[in-house]
N, C-alpha and C positions, 0 to 999 in steps of 0.2 A: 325467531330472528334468522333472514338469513346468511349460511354461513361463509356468503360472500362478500356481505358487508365491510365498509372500510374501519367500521366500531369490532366489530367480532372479530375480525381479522388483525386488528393492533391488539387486543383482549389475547387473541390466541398467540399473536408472537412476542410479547414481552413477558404474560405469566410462561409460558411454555420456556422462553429463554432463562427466566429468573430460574425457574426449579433447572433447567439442566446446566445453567452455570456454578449452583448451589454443586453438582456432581462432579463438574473439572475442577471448582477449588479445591473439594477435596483429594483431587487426584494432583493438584498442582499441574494441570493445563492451563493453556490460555484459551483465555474465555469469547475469543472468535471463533476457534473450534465449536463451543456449545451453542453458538450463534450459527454456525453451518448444519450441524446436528439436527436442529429443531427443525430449520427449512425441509429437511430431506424429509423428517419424520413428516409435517405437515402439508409438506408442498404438494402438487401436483402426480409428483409421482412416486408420494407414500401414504398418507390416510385422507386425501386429498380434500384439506378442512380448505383449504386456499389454493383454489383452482384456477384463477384467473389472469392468464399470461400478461396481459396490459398492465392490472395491477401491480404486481411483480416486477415489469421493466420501469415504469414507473416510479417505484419507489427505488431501486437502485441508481435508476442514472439521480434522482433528486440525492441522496445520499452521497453518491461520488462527488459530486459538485459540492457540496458543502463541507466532505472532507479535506478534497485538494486545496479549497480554499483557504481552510485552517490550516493546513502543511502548510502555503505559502506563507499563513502571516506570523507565521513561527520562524522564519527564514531573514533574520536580519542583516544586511544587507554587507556590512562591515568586516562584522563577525564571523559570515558565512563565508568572504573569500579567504581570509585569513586561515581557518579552517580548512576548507578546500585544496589549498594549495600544499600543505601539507600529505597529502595522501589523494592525492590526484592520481602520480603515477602507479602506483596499488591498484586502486580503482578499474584503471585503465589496464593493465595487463591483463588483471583477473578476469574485470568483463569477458576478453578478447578469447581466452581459454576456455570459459564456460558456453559462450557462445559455440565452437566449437564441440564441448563435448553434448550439449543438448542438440545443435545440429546434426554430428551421425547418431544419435541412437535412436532421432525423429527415423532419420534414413533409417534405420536398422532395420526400424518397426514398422516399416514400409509408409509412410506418411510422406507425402508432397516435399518437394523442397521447398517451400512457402511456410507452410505447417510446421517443416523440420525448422526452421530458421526463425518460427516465433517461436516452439518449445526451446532453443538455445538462447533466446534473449531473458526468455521468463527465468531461466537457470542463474541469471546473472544475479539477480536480485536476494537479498537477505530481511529476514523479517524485524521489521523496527520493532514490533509488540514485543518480542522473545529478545531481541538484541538489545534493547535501551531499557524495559521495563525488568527485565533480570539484572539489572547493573544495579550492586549498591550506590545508592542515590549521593554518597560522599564521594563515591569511585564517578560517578558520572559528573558532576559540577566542580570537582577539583583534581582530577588526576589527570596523565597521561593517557590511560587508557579510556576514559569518558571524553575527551576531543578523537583518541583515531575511531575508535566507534562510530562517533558524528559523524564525521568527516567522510567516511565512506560510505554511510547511508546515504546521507544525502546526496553525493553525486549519484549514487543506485538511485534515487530518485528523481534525480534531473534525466538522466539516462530515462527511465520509466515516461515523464513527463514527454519528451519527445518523443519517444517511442505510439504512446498513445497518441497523438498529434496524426503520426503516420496510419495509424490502422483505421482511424475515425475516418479517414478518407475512403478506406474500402478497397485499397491498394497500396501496395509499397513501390509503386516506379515513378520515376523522376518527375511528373508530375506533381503528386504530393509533395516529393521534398521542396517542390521550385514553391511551390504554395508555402508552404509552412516558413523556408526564407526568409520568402517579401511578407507573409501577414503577422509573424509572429516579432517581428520587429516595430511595425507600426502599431500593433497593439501594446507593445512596449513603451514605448513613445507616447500615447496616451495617455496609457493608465497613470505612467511619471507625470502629466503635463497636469490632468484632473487631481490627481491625489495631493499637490504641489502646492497647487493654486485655487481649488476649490475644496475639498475634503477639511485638509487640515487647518484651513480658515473656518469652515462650519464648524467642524469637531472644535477648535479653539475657544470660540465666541460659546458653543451650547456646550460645554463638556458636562455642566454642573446637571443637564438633563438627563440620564443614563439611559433611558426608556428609547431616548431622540439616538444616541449613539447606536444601541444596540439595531435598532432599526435601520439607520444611514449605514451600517457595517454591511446587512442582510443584503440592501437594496443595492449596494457598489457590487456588492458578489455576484447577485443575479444580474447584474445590468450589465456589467463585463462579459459575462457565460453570454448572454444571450449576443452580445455586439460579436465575440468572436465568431459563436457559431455562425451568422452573417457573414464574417467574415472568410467563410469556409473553414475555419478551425473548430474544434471542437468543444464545447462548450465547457468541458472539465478543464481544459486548459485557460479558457477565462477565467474559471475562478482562481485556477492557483493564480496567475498574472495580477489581477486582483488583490487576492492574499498577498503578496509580497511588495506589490507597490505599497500597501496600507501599512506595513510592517514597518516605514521607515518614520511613521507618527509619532509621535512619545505618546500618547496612546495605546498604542500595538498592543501593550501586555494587556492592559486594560480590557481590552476588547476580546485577545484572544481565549483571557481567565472567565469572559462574564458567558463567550461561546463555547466554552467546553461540555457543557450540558446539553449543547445541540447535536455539536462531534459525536457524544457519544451515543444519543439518541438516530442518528442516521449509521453511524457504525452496525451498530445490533441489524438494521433494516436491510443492510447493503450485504452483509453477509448472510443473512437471514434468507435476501433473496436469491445467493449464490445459490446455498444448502437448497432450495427451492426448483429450481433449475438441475440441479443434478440427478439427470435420467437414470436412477439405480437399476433399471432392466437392461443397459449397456454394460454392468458393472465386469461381466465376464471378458468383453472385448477391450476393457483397459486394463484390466489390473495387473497383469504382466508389465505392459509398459513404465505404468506407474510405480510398481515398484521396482524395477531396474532405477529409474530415472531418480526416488529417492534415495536406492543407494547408495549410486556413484553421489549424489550431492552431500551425502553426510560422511562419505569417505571421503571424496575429494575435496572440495570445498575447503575443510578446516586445515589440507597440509597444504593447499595453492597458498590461502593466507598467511600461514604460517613461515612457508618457504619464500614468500615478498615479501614483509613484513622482516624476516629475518636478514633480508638483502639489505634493505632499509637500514639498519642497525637500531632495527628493535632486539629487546632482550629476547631469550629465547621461550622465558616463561609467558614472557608478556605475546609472545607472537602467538601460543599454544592456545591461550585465552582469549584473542582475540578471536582466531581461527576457530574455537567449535562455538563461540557466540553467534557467528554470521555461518554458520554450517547448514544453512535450511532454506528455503524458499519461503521467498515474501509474500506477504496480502497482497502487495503492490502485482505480483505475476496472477492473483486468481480477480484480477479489475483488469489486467492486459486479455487473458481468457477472456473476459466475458465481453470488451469489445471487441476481439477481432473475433470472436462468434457473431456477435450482431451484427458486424461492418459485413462479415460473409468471405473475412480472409480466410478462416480454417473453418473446419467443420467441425460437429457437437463431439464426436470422437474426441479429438485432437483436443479440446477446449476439458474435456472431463478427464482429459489422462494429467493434461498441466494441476486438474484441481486436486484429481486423487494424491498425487505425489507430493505435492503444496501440503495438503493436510497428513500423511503419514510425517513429513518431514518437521511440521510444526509438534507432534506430539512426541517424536522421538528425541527430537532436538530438545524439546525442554526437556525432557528427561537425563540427557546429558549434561545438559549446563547444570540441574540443579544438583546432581550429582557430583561433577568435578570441576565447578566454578562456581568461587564467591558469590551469593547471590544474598537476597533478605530473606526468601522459603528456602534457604540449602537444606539439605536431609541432614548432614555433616555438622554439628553446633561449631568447627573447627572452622567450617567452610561459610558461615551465616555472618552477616555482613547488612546492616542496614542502608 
């Protein structure tokens, strides 16, 4: 067989992921780590069982699109501003200072000011996986501290969502924004006028078909993705738009519980094909960078949130907690990497220092949290918390 095949090739990334996610559980990583891992080990440029760069970009952009899509239809519409407005200004200051500090140490390290100014946006972002899935699940659906958690991801990820919009253009000057304005309103517009008037009239009349749902879900996603991309936007950003028109159906949940098996299924592929993509013969000309950039994020990071947060009149413990939960760099910055490498705004340099420091932060950061925050795997039986 050969071992470029799209059968040998799935064979090799999901047993290969399986056995070294078996090795983060037992270390208490998260398990996109062992999904970047295996890429590296099998990719291209390490025992190079899957060598074929189309493949590769192929199945990530296909993965991105149907992840952003489920973000969106997770996003209900009501809920979400209510939420939001609560920790908006949080959000917003903090972005404002990380951008900043990922912008000089891009300059430090002598990188573009283009380059320096996407590694300050990727700073901005904190990791949903490590931040929502270490919260005891009673702390997340009824506390205080499970809506400001929310609440600041998700504008990190509207932030993120437009951010992407900009790079898929392949430049960040006024141009793109004027584009992104005008089309990202009318697909707005849209997606509310179909999902409104045609969607939830089909879904209504077939619900009792599930097969029919499950399918009309796929088909709004890619037909979105593809209308934007026409529309000069980017295709990932169809689907979220997509996702969160569909979101306002009394369906939603429905549809988002029957797609989580697919979520997770392009999950594994999309970081599978980061890990894949990461030229480990550069590994000497980043790692400096990289790890400066993770440190100042797990030092910084947790006392900016701490110190707003504390402006706010949150408590002090509560502000501590929330601060080294969002102390690390998001998934969401190593999908910002990997399109402004393809769009051809930074270079592969630039794009594997954001990744190295993304991954030293995610593996450090859960070692913090699960060490001095309530979590369900705390080390602490004192600190374990389902």
């Amino acid at each position: 067989m050969e071992p470029t095949s799209l059968l040998f090739s799935f064979f090799l990334i999901f047993t290969g992921a399986a056995l070294v996610s078996t090795l983060a559980l037992f270390f208490r990583q998260p398990l996109l780590v062992a999904y970047i891992c295996i890429g590296v080990i099998l990719g291209p440029f390490g025992l190079s069982y899957i060598s074929d760069p189309s493949l590769l970009t192929d199945i990530s952009e296909f993965g991105i699109i149907f992840l952003l899509f489920l973000l969106g239809l997770d996003m209900q519409p009501k809920k979400l501003l209510a939420t939001l407005r609560k920790t908006f200004l949080v959000t917003l200051a903090s972005s404002m200072l990380f951008v900043l500090l990922g912008y000089g140490t891009g300059l430090l390290f002598s990188y573009s000011p283009t380059e320096s100014l996407v590694i300050g946006f990727c700073l901005i972002f904190s990791s949903t996986i490590i931040g929502i899935k270490l919260l005891p699940t009673t702390v997340l659906h009824q506390k205080h501290m499970g809506e400001l958690m929310v609440g600041i991801l998700l504008l990190q990820d509207f932030i993120a969502i437009f951010l992407l919009a900009f790079l898929d253009s392949g430049n960040l000057e006024q141009s793109a924004a004027l584009r992104v304005l005008l089309a990202f309103p009318l697909l707005l517009i849209f997606a509310y006028f179909v999902t409104q008037h045609i969607l939830i009239k089909l879904i209504g009349k077939f619900d009792h078909f599930k097969e029919y749902i499950f399918l009309l879900a796929i088909g709004w996603c890619l037909g979105l993705a593809a209308l934007a991309s026409e529309m000069g936007l980017s295709a990932e950003i169809g689907a979220f738009v997509a996702g969160v028109a569909l979101a306002t159906s009394p369906i939603a949940l429905y549809i988002a519980d029957r797609l989580k098996p697919l979520r997770d299924f392009f999950l594994i592929l999309f970081f599978f094909s980061l890990g894949a993509q990461f030229n480990i013969s550069l590994f000497s000309e980043i790692i400096w960078p990289a790890i400066v950039l993770a440190a100042l994020v797990l030092t910084i990071k947790p006392i900016v949130f701490r110190f707003l947060l504390r402006r706010f009149s949150e408590r002090n413990r509560l502000a501590w907690d929330a601060g080294l939960r969002l102390g690390q760099i998001s998934e969401f910055s190593l999908l910002i990497a990997f399109v402004a490498t393809q769009s051809g705004v930074i270079s592969e340099i630039a794009s594997l220092t954001i990744q190295g420091a993304a991954i030293i932060t995610f593996l450090l950061s859960s070692y913090i949290v699960v060490l001095y925050c309530p979590t369900p795997i705390a080390i602490d039986p004192k600190l374990r918390r389902d």
